[in-house]
C-alpha positions, 0 to 999 in steps of 0.5 A: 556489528556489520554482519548478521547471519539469520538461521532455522528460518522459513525463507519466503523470496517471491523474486525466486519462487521460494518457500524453504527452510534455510538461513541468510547472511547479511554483510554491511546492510547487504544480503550476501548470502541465502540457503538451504541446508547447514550453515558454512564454515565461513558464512557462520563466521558472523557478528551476530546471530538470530535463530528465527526458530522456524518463522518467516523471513521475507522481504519487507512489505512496500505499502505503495499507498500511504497519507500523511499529515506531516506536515500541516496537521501533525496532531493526526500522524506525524512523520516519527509515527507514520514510520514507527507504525510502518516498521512495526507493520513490517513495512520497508518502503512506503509510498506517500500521497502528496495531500499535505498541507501544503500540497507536495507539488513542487521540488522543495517539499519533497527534498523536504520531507525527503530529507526528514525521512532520511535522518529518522533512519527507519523505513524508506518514504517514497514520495509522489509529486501531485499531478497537478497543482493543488491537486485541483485537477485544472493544471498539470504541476511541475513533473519535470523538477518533482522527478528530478527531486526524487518523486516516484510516481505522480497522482492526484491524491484522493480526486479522480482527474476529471479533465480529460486533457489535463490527465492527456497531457499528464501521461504524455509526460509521465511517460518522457519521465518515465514515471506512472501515473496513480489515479483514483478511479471515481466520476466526480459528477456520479459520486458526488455527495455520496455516502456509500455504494448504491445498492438496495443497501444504500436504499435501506439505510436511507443513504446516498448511493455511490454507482460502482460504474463511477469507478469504471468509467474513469479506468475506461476513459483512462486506458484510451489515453493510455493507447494515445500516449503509451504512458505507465497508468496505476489504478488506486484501490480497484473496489468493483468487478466492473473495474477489474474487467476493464483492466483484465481487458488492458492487461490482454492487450498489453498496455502497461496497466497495474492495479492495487486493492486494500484490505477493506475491499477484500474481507468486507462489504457494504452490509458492514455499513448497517450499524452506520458505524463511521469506521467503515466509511471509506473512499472508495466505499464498501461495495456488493459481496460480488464486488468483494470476491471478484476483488479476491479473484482478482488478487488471485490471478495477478490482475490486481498486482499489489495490495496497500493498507490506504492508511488515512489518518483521521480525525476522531471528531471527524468520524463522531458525526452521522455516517454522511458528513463523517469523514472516510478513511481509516487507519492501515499500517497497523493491520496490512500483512496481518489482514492480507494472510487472512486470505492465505490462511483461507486458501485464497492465496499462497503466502507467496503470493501474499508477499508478491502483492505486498513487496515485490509488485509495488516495488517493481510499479514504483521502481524502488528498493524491496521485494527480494532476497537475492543476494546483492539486494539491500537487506530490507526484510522482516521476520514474521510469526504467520501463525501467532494470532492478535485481536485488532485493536486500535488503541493499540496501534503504534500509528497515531491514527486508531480508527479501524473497520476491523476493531476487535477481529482476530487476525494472524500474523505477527510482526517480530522485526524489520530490518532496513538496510541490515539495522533494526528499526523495530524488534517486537521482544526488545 
């Protein structure tokens, strides 16, 4: 059946500014028609068709930060789970940090895992090159081949790179290729060992703080080589007031700066850490309720574009030690759009809105399929239930990884299914 037309659904385009009741044609992978109103004589003429019965049709999310362990430790989430997970999310594309072992640091491991994504025909994986070798930080890999091989973006993972020069002359060339730059804004030397973000928090529970300032002090040395290089720059899960400014500043002044948070850092703080439970160890830390509302503030008014689920799958003997040596991290996929409406159904955001952080801003950053229903685009989208409600789970969770910071909280917003490129990767009622 090459063509699919969807009918009484609540279409949601953020590309268009569109929230209205209509319907939306699919032919041969590709959108060729949307609208409100009765269906046409010849548009009505489709192999298949869906009454979405009033739920939502949008395009499908792209989670623009995402780890894998596939490979080098696939007994925490292989590929086949980490796309099962994502299509079940509502995820089409997904971008993937290079810290694999081995590190994606050169051509062949990304036409690699490139073309093992390919044959499992499910969600799209974009994949970053590492910035540098070994994602040590100390010298700048092979860019040039890595784009060429496919990579959408460069980073260094999970480290800040801390070496002025190294990250000059990594957005110098970045900028030849045309590619951004992904950093995880940390001082390595402010941050080092700690546990949680430094507070009177920290101070009370005996554990090593964090100064939300490391943060900053990377964005703000960062957007001076920006100015010297004119190269695109990403900042990687923005956690702090202090870090929002220093890019709300950028943005004024026109520098190519994009940002994205993830749910933690919006709907917790660090009283979560009270209970010393593991879950809620992660990096970069839970930070002060002000921390938190200028996050939301942020989302709010477009300097922080895009929200990511930062999926980290973790060991579950890594996380059953004492908060400090726990490893951090948690599992995401499962729980992004559900958690993000939470913002919607508290009048903090639009769902269009919602969708524009979820779809159509990463794809713009990362320059790759998604984020719209105009007709021609390829038929990335999902049907949603925005009003169905769950509690999270994580043993039920279709991602290998089953830790979360929001086991047992009742969330809204239910995933009913994914289509990329017209063909279902995941029907919620088959």
């Amino acid at each position: 059946m090459n063509d699919i037309l969807f009918t009484n659904a609540r279409l949601i385009d953020p590309s268009q500014n569109l929230d209205a009741s209509g319907h939306l044609a699919i032919t041969d992978g590709v959108i060729s028609a949307l609208g409100s109103g009765q269906v046409n004589g010849k548009t009505a003429k489709a192999d298949r068709v869906i009454d979405c019965k009033g739920a939502c049709l949008a395009p499908g999310l792209v989670d623009m930060r995402v780890q894998t362990a596939d490979p080098g430790s696939e007994h925490l989430e292989d590929l086949a789970t980490l796309l099962n997970a994502a299509a079940a999310g509502g995820v089409t594309g997904l971008g993937c940090l290079p810290n694999t072992q081995p590190v994606i640091d050169n051509a062949a491991m990304i036409d690699s895992l490139g073309l093992r994504a390919s044959r499992a025909a499910g969600p799209r994986l974009h994949i970053y090159g590492a910035a540098t070798k070994g994602v040590a930080g100390t010298e700048m890999a092979e860019l040039g081949l890595m784009a060429e091989a496919g990579a959408v973006a460069f980073t260094n993972a999970t480290t800040s790179i801390g070496d002025a020069l190294v990250m000059r002359r990594l957005l110098a060339y970045a900028n030849m290729l045309d590619k951004p730059v992904i950093q995880h804004c940390e001082d390595a030397s402010l941050a080092a060992d700690g546990e949680m973000n430094e507070s009177e928090t920290s101070t009370r529970l005996g554990l090593i703080g964090i100064p939300a300032i490391a943060e900053a002090v990377i964005i703000e040395r960062d957007i001076q080589l920006m100015r010297l290089t004119g190269a695109r720059y990403h900042v990687a899960h923005l956690s702090t007031r202090a870090g929002i400014d220093a890019v709300r500043r950028a943005k004024a002044e026109g520098l190519p700066i994009t940002a994205d948070t993830a749910p933690p850092y919006f709907l917790l703080n660090e009283i979560a850490v009270s209970t010393y439970d593991t879950a809620f160890k992660l990096s970069p830390p839970l930070r002060s309720e002000d921390d938190r509302q200028a996050v939301i503030e942020a989302i709010a008014d477009g300097t922080i574009d895009a929200i990511a689920s930062d999926h980290v799958p973790v060991d579950g003997d890594a996380k059953a030690q004492p908060f400090g040596p726990a490893q951090p991290g948690a599992s995401g996929l499962d729980t992004l759009l559900a958690l993000t409406l939470t913002l919607v159904q508290q009048h903090q955001i639009s769902l269009l809105r919602a969708f524009e952080a979820l779809s159509l801003a990463p794809a713009a950053i990362l320059d790759v399929t998604g984020g719209t229903l105009m007709p021609g685009a390829a038929a990335d989208i999902i049907v949603v239930s925005p009003d169905t409600g769950w509690l999270v789970r994580g043993a039920n969770f279709v991602s290998l990884s089953r830790i979360t910071p929001f086991e047992g909280q009742p969330v809204q917003g239910l995933v009913d299914a994914t289509y990329v490129d017209g063909v279902c990767v995941f029907n919620r009622h088959a």
